[in-house]
N, C-alpha and C positions, 0 to 999 in steps of 0.2 A: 667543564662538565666533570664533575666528582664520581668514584665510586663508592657503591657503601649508599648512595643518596640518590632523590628523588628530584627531578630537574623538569619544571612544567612552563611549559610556553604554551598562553594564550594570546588570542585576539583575533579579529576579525577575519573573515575570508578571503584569502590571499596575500595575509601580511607575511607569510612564510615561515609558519610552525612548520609544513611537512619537509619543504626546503631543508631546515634545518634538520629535518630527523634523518633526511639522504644522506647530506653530508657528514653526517656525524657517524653514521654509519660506515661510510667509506675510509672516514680518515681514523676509525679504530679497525678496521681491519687492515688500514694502512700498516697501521703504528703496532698492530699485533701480528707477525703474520700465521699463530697459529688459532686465532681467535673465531668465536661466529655470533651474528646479532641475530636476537630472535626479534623479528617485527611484526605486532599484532596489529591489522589493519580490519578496523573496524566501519570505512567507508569508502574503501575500496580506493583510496590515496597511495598506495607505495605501485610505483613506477619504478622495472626493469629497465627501458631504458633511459633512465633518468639515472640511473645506479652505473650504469655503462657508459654516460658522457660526464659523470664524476669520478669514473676509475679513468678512463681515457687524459682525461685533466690530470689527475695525479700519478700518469705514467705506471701506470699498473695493468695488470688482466683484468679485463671485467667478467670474462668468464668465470676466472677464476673467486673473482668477489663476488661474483653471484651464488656460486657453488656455497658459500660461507654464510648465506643471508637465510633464516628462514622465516617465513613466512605464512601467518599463519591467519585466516578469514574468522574474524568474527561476527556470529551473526545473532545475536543476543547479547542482553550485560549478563546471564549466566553462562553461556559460551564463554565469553572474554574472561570472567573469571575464572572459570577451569583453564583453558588456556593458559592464564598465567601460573596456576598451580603445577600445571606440568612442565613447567620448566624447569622446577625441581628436579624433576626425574631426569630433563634432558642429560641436566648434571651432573648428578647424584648415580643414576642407572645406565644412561649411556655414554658417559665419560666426554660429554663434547666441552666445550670450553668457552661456555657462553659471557660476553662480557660486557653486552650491552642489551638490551632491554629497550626496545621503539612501542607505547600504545598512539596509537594514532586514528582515531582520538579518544581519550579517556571516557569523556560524560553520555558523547551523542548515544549511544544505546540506552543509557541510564537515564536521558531527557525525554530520550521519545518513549519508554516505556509508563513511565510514570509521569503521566498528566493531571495537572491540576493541585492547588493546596495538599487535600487533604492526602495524596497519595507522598506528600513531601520527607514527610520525617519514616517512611518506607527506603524511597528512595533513598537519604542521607546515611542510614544504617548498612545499605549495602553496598554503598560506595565506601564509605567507611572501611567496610571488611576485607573490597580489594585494593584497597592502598594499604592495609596493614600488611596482604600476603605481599605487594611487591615492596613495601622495607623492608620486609624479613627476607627478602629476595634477594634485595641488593647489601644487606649487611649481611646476611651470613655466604654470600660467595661473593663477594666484592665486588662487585658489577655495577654498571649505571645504569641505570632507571631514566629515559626520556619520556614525557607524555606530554601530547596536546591536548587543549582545552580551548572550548568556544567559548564565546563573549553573546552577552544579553546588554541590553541598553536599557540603563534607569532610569526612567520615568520622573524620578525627583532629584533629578541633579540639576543645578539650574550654573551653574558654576563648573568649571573643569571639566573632563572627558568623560562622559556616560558611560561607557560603555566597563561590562564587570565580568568576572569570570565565573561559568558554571559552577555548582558543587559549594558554595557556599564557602565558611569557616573550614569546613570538612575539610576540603581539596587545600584550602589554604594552610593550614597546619599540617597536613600531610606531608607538605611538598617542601624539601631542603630549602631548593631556590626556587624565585618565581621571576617567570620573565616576559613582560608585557611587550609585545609584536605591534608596531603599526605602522602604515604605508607613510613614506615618508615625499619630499620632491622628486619631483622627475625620475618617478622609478625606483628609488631607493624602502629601504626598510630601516625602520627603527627601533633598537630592543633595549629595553630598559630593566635595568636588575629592580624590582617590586622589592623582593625579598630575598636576606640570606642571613645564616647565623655569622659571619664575619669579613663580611663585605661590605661599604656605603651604598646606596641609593647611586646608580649611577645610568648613563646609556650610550649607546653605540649604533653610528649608521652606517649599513651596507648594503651593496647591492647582491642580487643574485644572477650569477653569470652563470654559463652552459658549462665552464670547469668548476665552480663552485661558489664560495662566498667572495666576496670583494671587500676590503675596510673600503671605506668612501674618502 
């Protein structure tokens, strides 16, 4: 996970997008100890004690990695967007030292607000707008940018895995990397790099244990 860059994991419910936005949380404030993640949680997904049995895993205070997490409820895609705007200031004005960036999850305010066709290219303009504040987020304070993304199922695939990720082209070009989530055997997860400017096409299975990730 880069900083400077926009890192989106989709896929279905419970292949383990938020899984990963925990752990990646913990093991950057691991690896930073003066560091803090802001997590916008836009469906009520981020678990304290989930955050407390990945610090406990990694031999740390979870108090103290809690103290580090902030956390912030969105309940709008204009909510969320302001939100993300103020983390500028977090920055900038109150001097904190934020270095990773969790939305979890990106589109669902943006899907349910805009139903139907014709509300489509509304919707795509203002998703548009808050992935351009969060590049400009993560390239001018160097930070990572993590976001989930749900998956729809297309109706015209008749060949290979239906299933596609919210937001269109939009989300697509927005996002550095893209990284396709699905349940794999007996419990395991599989993540497949979609996209990156200088990496192959590749994937990786793991599971998700009570200290953290697992390679399989």
């Amino acid at each position: 996970f880069e900083t400077g860059a926009i890192t989106e994991a989709f896929g279905e419910f419970g292949s383990g997008k938020t899984q990963i936005g925990h752990v990646l949380t913990v093991n950057q404030l691991k690896r930073n100890p003066e560091a803090m993640t802001v997590y916008i949680d836009t469906e009520s997904t981020f678990r304290p004690e989930r955050i407390i049995q990945l610090a406990e895993g990694a031999g740390m205070d979870s108090k103290e990695i809690l103290k580090r997490i902030i956390v912030a409820k969105a309940y709008n895609s204009d909510h969320q967007m302001l939100l993300t705007e103020k983390v500028e200031d977090l920055i900038k004005k109150d001097g904190k030292n934020v270095k990773l960036v969790v939305i979890d999850s990106l589109t669902a305010h943006f899907r349910a607000e805009f139903i139907g066709r014709g509300t489509l290219a509304d919707r795509q303009q203002k998703l548009n707008r808050h992935l351009h504040t969060l590049m400009r987020l993560a390239e001018t304070n160097n930070l990572c940018v993590y976001v989930t993304n749900q998956v729809m199922a297309k109706p015209d695939t008749f060949f290979g895995d239906p299933t596609q990720a919210i937001g269109g082209h939009i989300v697509a070009h927005a996002s550095t990397y893209r990284i396709y989530l699905r349940k794999g055997k007996k419990g395991s997860r599989v993540a497949k790099l979609i996209d990156s400017p200088s990496m192959p096409e590749a994937e990786a299975a793991f599971i998700v244990e009570t200290g953290g990730l697992k390679d399989i």
